[in-house]
Wavefront OBJ file of the C-alpha trace (Angstrom):
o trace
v 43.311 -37.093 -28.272
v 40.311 -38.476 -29.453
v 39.291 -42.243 -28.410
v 36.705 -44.394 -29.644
v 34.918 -46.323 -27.022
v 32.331 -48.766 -27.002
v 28.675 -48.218 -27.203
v 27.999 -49.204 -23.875
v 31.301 -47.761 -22.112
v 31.237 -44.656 -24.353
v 27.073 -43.571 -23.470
v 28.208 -44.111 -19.762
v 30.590 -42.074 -20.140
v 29.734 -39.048 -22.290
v 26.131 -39.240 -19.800
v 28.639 -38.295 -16.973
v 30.166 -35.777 -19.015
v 27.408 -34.172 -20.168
v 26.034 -33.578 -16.843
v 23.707 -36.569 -16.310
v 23.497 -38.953 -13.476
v 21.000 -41.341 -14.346
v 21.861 -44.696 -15.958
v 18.567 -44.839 -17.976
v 19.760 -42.904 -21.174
v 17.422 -41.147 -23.755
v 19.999 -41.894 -26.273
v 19.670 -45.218 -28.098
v 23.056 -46.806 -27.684
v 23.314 -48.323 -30.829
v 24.968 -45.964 -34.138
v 25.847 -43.901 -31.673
v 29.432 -41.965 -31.702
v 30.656 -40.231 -28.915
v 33.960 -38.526 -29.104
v 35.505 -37.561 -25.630
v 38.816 -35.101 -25.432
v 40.432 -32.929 -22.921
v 40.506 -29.551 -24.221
v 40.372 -26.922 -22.128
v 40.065 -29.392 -19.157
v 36.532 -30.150 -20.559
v 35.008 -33.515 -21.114
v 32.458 -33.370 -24.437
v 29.883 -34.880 -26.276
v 28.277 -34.822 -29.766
v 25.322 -36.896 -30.762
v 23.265 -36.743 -33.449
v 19.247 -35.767 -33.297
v 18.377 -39.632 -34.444
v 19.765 -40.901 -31.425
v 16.810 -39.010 -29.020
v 14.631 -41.759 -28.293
v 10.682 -40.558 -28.001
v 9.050 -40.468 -25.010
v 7.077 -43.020 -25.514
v 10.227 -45.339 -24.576
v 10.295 -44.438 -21.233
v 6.573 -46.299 -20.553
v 9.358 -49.065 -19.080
v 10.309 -46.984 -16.032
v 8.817 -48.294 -12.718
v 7.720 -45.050 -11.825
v 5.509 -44.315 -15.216
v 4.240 -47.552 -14.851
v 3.062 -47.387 -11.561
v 1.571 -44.091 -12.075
v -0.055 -44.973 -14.886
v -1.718 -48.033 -13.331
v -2.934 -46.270 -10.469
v -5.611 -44.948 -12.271
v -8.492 -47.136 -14.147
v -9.909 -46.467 -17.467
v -13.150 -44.595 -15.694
v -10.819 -42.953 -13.492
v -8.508 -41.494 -16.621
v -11.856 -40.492 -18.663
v -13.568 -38.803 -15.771
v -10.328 -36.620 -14.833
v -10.189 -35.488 -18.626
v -13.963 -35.109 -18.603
v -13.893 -32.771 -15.151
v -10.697 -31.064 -17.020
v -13.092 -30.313 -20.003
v -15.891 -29.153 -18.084
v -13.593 -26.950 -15.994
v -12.239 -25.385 -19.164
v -15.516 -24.497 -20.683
v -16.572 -22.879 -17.838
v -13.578 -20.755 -16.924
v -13.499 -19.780 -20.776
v -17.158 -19.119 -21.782
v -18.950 -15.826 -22.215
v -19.430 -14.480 -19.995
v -16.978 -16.404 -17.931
v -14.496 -16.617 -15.045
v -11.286 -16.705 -15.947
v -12.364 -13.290 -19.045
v -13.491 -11.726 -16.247
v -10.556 -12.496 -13.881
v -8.529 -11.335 -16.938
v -9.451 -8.188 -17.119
v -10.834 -7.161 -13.860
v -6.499 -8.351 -12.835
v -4.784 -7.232 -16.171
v -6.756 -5.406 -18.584
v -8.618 -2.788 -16.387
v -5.512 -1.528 -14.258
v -3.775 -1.774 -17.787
v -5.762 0.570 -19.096
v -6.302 2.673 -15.932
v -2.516 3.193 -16.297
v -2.590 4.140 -20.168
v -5.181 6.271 -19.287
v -3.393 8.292 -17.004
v -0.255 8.074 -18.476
v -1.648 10.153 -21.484
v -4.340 12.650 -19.890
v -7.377 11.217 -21.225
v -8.936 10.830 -17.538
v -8.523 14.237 -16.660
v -11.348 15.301 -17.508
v -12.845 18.729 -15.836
v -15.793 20.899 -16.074
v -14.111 23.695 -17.761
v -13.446 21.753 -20.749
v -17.140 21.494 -22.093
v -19.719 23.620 -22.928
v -23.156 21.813 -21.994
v -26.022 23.211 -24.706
v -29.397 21.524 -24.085
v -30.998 18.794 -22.328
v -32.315 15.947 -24.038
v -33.828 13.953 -21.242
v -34.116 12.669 -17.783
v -34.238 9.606 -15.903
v -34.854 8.469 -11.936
v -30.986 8.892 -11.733
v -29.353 11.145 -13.983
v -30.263 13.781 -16.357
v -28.602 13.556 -19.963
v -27.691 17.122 -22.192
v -26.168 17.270 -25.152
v -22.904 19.204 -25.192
v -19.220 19.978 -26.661
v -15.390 19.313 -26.052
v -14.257 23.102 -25.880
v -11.001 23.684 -27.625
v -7.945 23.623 -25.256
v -7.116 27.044 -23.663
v -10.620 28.424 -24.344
v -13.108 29.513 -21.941
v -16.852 30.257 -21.801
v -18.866 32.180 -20.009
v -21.371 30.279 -17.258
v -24.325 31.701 -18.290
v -23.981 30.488 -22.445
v -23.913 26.929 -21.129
v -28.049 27.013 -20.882
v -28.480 29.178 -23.624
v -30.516 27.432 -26.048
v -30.901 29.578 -28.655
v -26.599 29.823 -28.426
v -26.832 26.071 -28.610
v -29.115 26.038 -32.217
v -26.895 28.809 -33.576
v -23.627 26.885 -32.859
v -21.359 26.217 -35.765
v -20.115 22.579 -35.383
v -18.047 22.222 -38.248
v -15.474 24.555 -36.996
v -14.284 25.866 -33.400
v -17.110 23.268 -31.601
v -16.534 20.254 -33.271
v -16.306 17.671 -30.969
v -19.567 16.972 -29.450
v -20.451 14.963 -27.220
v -23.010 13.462 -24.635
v -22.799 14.680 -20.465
v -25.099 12.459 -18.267
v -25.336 14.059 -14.758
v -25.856 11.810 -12.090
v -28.877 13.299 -9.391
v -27.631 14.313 -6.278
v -29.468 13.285 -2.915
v -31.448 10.584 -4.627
v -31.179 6.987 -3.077
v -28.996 4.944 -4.904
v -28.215 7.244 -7.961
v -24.844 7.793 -7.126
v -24.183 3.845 -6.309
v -25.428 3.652 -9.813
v -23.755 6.287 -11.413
v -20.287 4.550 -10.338
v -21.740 1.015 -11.889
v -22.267 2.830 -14.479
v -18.882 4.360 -15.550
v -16.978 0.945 -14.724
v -19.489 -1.011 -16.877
v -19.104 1.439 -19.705
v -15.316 1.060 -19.238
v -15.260 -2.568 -18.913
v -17.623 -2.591 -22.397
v -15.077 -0.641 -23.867
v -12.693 -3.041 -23.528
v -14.595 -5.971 -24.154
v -16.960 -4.829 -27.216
v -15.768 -1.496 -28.043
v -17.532 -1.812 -31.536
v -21.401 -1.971 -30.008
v -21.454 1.169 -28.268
v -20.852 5.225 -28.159
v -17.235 6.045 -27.239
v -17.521 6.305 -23.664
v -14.391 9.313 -22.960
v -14.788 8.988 -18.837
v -16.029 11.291 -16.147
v -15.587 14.116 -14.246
v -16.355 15.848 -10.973
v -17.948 19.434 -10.604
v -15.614 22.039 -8.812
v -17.981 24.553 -7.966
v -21.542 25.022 -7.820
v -23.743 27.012 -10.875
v -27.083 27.204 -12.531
v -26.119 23.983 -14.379
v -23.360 21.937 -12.154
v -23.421 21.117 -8.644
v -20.332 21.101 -6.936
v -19.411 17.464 -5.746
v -21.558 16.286 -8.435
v -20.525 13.342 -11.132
v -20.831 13.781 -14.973
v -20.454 11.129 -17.386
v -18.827 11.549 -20.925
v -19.616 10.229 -24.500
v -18.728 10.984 -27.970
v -21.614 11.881 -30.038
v -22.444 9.322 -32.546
v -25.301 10.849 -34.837
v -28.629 11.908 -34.178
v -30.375 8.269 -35.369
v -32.158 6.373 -32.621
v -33.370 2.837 -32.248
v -36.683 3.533 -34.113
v -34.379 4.822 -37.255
v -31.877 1.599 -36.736
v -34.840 -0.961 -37.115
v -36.246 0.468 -39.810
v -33.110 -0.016 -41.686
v -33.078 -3.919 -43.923
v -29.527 -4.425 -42.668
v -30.460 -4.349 -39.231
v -29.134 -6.041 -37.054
l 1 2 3 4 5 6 7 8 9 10 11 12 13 14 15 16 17 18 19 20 21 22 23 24 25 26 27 28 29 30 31 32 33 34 35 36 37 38 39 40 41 42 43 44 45 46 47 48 49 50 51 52 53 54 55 56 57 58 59 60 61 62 63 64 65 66 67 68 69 70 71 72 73 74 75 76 77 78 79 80 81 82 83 84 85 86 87 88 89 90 91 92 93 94 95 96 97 98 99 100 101 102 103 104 105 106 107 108 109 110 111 112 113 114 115 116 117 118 119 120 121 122 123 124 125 126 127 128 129 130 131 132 133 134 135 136 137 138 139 140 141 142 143 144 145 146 147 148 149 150 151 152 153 154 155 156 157 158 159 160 161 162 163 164 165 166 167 168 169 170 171 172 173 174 175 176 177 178 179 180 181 182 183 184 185 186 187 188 189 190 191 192 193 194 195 196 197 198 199 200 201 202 203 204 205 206 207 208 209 210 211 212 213 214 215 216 217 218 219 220 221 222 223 224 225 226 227 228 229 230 231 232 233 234 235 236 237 238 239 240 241 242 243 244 245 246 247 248 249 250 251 252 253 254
């Protein structure tokens, strides 16, 4: 049976039965209509959405006042400048909180993907190095190709240069790519050769759109005339044969 109460009796009441304790209600307790009954055993409530009061109302609590004069004006405006400057520098680029990001998230995110679908298992078997194109104080760079899966080559092709010129790459050799070897027994090249493939994975997260496709690394098995066992290679996707010189000659550059 349904009883109409008061205002005042009935937002005492339906508070308690609606799981509330405190007497300071957020529900104005004027066109208000709270109907109590006893089905089930259960005390309930219905209200409608007008009756929330903002928050704004509640500025007449001791506690939010006291807070809120514990602070002066200078106070309040240098806590929300501090809070601004904190934000900007956690947040700008290069910045803290990016790098936190994806040094946390991101890079054993993609560490995971990566190994979850093969593409870091990357061997010396699967490419066929052709020709060097240069050399530095820590790595020399060839150009080679991806070799089809379940195909093999013989050792002594991968220096053959006239093989390399003769090469079809429209059909079987198609994918080619870019092998950077890092120098063994120089100071520091190896240090730098591992900067080196985390920077180029950490660009390819970040800006994958301003650099070659950077496909990962592997490490030589066996010693020849062209790998060194122990050794690391670093892999790229070929992206054309233009260079800087061609890109600035271009009007739409940058």
């Amino acid at each position: 049976m349904a009883s109409l109460l008061s205002p005042a009796t009935t937002a005492a009441v339906a508070f308690h039965s609606c799981g509330f304790s405190t007497t300071h209600s957020p529900f104005s307790s004027q066109n208000s209509l709270f109907l109590l009954s006893r089905r089930s055993g259960m005390m309930r409530c219905s209200f409608s959405p007008q009756d929330i009061v903002p928050l704004d109302s509640l500025s007449h609590l001791p506690a939010v006042l006291e807070f809120q004069n514990s602070f002066s004006d200078s106070q309040k405006w240098g806590f929300f400048a501090s809070a601004g400057l904190v934000w900007f520098y956690l947040t700008a680029r290069p910045g803290v909180l990016i790098g936190a990001i994806d040094a946390y998230l991101l890079a054993p995110l993609q560490l995971a993907l990566d190994t979850l679908f093969g593409t870091r298992r990357l061997k010396r078997s699967d490419f066929l190095v052709t020709e060097k194109l240069g050399e530095g104080s820590f790595g020399v760079v060839y150009a080679g190709v991806l070799l089809p899966k379940n195909s093999t080559v013989n050792d002594d092709v991968r220096v053959s240069k006239a093989r390399a010129k003769a090469m079809d790459f429209t059909g079987e050799f198609k994918q080619r790519v870019i092998l950077k070897k890092v120098k063994l027994g120089v100071r520091g090249a190896e240090e730098f050769g591992d900067y080196e493939e985390w920077f180029n994975y950490r660009l390819s997260r970040a800006a994958p759109e301003t650099c070659a496709e950077f496909l990962g690394s592997f490490v030589a098995d066996k010693t020849n005339t062209m790998f060194t066992k122990g050794g690391k290679w670093l892999v790229w996707r070929f992206e054309g044969d233009r260079d800087l010189a061609d890109y600035m000659k271009d009007r739409s550059f940058p």
